[in-house]
LUMVEX-549971 format. One line per field, with one value per residue: residue number from 1; chain; y, z, x of N, C-alpha, C in turn. Coordinates in nm, 3 decimals, always signed. Each point is the difference from the previous one (the first is absolute). Layout:
n: NUM/...
chain: A/...
n_v: Y/...
n_w: Z/...
n_u: X/...
ca_v: Y/...
ca_w: Z/...
ca_u: X/...
c_v: Y/...
c_w: Z/...
c_u: X/...
This chain:
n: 1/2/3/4/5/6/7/8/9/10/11/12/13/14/15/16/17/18/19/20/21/22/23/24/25/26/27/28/29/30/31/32/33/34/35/36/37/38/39/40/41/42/43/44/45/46/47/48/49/50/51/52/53/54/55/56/57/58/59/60/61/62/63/64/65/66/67/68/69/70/71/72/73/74/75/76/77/78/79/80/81/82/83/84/85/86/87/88/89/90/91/92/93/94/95/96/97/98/99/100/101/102/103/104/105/106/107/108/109/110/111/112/113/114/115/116/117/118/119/120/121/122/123/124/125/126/127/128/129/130/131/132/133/134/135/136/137/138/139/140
chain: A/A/A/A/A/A/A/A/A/A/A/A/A/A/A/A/A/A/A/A/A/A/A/A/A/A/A/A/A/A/A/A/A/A/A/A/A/A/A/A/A/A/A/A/A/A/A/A/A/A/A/A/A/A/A/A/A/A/A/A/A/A/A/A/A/A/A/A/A/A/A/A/A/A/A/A/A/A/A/A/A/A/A/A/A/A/A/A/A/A/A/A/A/A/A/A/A/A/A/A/A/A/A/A/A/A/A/A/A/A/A/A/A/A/A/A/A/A/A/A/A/A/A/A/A/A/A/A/A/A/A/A/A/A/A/A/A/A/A/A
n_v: +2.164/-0.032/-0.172/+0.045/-0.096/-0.029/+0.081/-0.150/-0.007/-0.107/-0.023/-0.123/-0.052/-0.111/-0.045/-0.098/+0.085/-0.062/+0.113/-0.010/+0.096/+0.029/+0.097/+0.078/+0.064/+0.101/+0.051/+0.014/-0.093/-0.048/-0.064/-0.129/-0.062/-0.128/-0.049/-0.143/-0.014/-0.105/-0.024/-0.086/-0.083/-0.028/-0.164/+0.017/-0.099/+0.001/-0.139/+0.115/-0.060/+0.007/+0.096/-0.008/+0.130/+0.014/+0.099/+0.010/+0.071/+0.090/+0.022/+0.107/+0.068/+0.160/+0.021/+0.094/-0.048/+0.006/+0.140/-0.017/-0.036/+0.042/+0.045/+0.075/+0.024/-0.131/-0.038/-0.083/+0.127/-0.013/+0.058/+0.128/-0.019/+0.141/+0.018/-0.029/-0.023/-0.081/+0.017/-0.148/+0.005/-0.088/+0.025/-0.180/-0.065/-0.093/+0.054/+0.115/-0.085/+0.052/+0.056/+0.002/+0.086/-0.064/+0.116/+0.024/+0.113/-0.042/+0.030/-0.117/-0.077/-0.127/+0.000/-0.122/-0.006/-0.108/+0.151/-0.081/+0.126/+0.031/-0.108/+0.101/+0.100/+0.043/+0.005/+0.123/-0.016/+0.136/+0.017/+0.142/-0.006/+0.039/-0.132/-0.029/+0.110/+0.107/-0.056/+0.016/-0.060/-0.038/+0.013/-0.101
n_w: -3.854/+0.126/-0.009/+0.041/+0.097/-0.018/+0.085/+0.029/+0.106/-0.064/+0.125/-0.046/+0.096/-0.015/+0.054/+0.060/+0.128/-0.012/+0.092/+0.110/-0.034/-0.090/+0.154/-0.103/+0.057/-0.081/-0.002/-0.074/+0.017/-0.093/+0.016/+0.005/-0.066/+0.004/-0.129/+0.052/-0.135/+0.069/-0.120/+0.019/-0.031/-0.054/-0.061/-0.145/+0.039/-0.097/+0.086/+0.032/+0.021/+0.123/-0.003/+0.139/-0.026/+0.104/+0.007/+0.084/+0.035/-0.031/+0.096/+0.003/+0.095/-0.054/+0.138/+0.031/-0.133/+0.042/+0.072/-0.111/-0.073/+0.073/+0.075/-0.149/-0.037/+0.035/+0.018/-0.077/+0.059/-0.080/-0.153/-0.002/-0.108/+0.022/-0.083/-0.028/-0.069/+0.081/-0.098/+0.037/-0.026/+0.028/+0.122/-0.118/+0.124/+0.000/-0.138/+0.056/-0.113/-0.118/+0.064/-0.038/+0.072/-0.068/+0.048/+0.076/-0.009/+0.081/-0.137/-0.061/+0.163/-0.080/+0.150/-0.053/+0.101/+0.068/+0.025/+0.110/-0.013/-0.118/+0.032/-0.002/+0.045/-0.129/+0.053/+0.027/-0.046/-0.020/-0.110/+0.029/-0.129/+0.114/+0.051/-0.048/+0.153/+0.003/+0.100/-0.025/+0.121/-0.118/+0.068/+0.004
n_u: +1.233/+0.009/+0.026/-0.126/+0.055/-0.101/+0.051/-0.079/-0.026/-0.124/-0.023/-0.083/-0.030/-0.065/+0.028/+0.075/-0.054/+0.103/-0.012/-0.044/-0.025/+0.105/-0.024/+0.100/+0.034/-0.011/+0.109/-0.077/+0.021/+0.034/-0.111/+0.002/-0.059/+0.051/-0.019/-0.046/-0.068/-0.029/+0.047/-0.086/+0.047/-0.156/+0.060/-0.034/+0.127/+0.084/+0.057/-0.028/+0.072/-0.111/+0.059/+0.014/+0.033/+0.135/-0.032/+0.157/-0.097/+0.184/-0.073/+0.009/-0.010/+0.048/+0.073/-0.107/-0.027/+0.173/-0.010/-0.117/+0.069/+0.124/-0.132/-0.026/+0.116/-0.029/+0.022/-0.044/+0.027/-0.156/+0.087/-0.004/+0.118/-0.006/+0.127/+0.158/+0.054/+0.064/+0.109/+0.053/+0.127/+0.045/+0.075/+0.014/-0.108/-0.100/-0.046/-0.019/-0.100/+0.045/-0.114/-0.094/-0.112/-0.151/-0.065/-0.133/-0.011/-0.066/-0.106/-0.038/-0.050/-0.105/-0.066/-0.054/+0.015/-0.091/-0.039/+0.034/+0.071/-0.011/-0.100/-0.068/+0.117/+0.062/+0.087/+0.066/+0.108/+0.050/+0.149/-0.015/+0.071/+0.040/+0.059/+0.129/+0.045/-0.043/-0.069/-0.089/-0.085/-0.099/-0.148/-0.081
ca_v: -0.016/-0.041/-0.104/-0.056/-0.140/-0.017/-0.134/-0.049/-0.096/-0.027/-0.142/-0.002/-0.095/-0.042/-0.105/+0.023/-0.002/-0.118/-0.075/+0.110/+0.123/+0.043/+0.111/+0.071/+0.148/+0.034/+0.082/+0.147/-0.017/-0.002/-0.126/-0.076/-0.103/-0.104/-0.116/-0.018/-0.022/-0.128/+0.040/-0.118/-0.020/-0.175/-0.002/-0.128/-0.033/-0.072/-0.094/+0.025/-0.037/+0.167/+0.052/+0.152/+0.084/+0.117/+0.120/+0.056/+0.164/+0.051/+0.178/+0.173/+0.081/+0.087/+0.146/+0.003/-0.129/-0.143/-0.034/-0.034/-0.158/-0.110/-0.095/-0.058/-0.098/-0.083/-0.125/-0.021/+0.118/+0.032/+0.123/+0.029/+0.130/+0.077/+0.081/+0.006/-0.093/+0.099/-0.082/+0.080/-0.108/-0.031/-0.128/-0.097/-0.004/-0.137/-0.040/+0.118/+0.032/+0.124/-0.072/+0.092/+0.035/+0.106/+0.023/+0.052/+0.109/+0.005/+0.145/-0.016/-0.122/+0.026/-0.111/-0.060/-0.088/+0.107/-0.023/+0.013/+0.145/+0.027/-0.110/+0.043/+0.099/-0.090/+0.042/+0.059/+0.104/+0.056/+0.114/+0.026/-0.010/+0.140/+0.010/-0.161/-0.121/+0.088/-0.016/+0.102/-0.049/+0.051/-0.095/-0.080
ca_w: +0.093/+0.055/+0.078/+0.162/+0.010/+0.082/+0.119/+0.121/+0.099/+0.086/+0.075/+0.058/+0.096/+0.113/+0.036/+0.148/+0.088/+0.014/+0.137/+0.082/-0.041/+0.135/-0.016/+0.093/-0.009/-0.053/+0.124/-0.008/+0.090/-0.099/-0.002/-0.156/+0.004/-0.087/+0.026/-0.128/-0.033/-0.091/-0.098/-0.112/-0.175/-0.021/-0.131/-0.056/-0.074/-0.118/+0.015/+0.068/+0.143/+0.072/+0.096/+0.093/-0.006/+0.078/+0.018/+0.163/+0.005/+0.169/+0.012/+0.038/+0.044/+0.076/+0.047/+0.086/-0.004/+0.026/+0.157/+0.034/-0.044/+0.114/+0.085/-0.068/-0.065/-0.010/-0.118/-0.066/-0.026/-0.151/+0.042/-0.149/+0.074/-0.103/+0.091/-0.073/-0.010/+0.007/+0.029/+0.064/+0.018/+0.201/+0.002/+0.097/+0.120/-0.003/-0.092/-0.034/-0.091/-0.079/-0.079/-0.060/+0.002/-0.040/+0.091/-0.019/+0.095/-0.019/-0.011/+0.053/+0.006/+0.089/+0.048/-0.042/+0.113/+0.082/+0.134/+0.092/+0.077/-0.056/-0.056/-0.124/-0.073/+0.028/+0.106/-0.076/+0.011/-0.161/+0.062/-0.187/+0.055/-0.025/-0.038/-0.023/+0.118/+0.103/-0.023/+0.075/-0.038/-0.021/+0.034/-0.114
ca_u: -0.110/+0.018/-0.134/+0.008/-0.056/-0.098/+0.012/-0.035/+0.001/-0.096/-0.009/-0.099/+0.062/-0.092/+0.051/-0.007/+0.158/+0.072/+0.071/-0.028/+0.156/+0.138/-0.009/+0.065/+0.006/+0.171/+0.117/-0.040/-0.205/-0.115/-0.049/+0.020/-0.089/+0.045/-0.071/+0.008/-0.111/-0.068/-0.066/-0.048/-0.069/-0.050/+0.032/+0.020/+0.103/-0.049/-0.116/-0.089/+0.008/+0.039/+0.148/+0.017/+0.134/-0.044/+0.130/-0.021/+0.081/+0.024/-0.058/+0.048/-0.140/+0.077/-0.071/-0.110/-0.061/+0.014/-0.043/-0.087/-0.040/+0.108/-0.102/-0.131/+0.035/+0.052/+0.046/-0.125/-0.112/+0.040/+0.064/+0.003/+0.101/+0.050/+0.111/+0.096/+0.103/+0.126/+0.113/+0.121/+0.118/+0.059/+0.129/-0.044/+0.098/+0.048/+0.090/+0.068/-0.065/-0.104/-0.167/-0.092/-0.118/-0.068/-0.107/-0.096/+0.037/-0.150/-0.059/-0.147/-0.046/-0.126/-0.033/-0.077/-0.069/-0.104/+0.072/-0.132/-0.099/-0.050/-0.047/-0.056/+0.089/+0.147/+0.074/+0.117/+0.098/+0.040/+0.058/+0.054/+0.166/+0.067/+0.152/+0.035/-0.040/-0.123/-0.125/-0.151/-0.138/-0.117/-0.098/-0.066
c_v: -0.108/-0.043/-0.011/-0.073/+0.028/-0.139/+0.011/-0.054/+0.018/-0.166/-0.003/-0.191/-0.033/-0.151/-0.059/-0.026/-0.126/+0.031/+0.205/+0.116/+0.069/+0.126/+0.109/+0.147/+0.019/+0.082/+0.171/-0.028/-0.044/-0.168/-0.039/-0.145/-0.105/-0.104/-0.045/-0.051/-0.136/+0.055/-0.119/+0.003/-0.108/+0.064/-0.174/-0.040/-0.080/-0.097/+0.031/+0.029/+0.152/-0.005/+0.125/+0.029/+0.092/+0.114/+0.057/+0.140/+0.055/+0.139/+0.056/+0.038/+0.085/+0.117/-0.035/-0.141/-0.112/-0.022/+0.012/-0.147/-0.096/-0.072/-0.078/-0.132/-0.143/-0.175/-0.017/+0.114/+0.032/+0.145/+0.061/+0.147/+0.042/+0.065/+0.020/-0.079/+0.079/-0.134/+0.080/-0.104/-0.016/-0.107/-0.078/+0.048/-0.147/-0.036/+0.128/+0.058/+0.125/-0.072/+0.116/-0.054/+0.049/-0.039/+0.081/+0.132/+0.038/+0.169/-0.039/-0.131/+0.000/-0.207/-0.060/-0.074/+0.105/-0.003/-0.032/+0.084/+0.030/-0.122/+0.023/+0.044/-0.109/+0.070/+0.053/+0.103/+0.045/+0.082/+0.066/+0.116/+0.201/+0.042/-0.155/-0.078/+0.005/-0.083/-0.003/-0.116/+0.093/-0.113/+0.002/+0.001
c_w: +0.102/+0.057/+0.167/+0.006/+0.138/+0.139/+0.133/+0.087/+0.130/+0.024/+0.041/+0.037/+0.068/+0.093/+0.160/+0.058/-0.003/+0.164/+0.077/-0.079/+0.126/-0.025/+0.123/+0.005/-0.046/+0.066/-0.057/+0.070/-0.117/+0.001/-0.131/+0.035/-0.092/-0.043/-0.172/-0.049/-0.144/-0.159/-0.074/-0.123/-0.065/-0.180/-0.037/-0.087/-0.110/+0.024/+0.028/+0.182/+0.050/+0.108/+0.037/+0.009/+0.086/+0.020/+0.087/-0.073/+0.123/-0.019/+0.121/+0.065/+0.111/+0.075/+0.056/-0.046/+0.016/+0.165/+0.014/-0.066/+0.058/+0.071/-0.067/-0.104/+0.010/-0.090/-0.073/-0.071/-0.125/+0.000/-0.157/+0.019/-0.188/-0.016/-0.123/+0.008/+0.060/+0.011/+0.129/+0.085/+0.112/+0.001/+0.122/+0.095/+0.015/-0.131/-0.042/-0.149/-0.008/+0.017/-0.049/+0.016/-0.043/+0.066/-0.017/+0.089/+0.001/+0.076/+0.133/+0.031/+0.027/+0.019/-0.078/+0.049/+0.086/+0.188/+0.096/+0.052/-0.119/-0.086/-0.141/-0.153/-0.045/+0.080/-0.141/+0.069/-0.122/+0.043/-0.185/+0.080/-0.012/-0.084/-0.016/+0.065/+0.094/-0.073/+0.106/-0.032/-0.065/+0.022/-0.174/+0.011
c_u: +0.035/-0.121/-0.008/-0.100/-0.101/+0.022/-0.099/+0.051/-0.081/-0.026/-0.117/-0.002/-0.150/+0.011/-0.023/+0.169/+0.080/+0.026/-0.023/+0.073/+0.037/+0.006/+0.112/+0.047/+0.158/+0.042/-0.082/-0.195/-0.097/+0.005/+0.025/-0.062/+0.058/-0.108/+0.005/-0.134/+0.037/-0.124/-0.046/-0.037/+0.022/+0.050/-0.031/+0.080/-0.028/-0.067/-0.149/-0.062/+0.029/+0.082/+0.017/+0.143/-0.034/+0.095/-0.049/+0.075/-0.019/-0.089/+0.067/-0.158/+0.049/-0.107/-0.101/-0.102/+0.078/+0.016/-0.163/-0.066/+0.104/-0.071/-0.114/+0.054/+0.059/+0.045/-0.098/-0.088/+0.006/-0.009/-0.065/+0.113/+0.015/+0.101/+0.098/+0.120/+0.124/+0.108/+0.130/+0.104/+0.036/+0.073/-0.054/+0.100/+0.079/+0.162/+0.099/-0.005/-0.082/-0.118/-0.092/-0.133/-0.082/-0.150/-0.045/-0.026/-0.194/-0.037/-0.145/+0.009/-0.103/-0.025/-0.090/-0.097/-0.088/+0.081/-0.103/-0.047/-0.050/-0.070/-0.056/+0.064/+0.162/+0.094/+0.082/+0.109/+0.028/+0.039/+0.051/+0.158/-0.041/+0.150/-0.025/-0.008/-0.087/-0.134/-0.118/-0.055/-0.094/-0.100/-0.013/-0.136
């Protein structure tokens, strides 16, 4: 009988921008959106005493929702992104070193914050993946 192992990989990430994201088109026309998202978390060390740890994760936001959140998104903006892990290797340029990446290839972002056209409502983008990298806004 042969065992199969049940595998995930789901990311779920709420945080805020560390710095504007960087957004550019690839040599086949499909937009790609860079950014990275600040993740906090308060702990108490043995003494007691509380302490903030923070993890900057890099996100991915491909296709038709990352040429519509390139203008909505900037530094500071708290984010809530749902998506998948994807690793993958590259040669420093500076040291000519092997390095390795792992990031976040986001299914869905949605804004957390209120926009001023809409004062009432939270402002959102969401996009769910057709393909790995294709993604569609759906309203919220």
């Amino acid at each position: 009988m042969e065992l199969r192992l049940l595998t995930q990989n789901i990311v779920l990430v709420s945080g805020n921008l560390t710095k504007d994201p960087d957004y550019k088109v690839t040599a086949g026309g499909r937009g790609v959106l860079h950014m990275r998202v600040a993740v906090n978390r308060r702990y108490q060390d043995k003494s007691g005493e509380w302490k903030d740890d923070t993890a900057f994760v890099p996100v991915d936001v491909w296709g038709e929702a990352a040429d519509r959140l390139k203008d909505k998104l900037k530094k500071g903006s708290p984010v809530h992104v749902e998506g998948r892990l994807r690793s993958r290797d590259f040669d420093d340029k500076t040291s000519g070193q092997k390095r390795a990446v792992l990031e976040v290839v986001a299914n869905r972002v949605q804004f957390l914050a209120k926009s001023g056209a809409a004062a009432g409502a939270p402002a959102s983008a969401e996009g769910s993946a057709k393909s790995d990298e294709e993604l569609e806004e759906v309203p919220f």
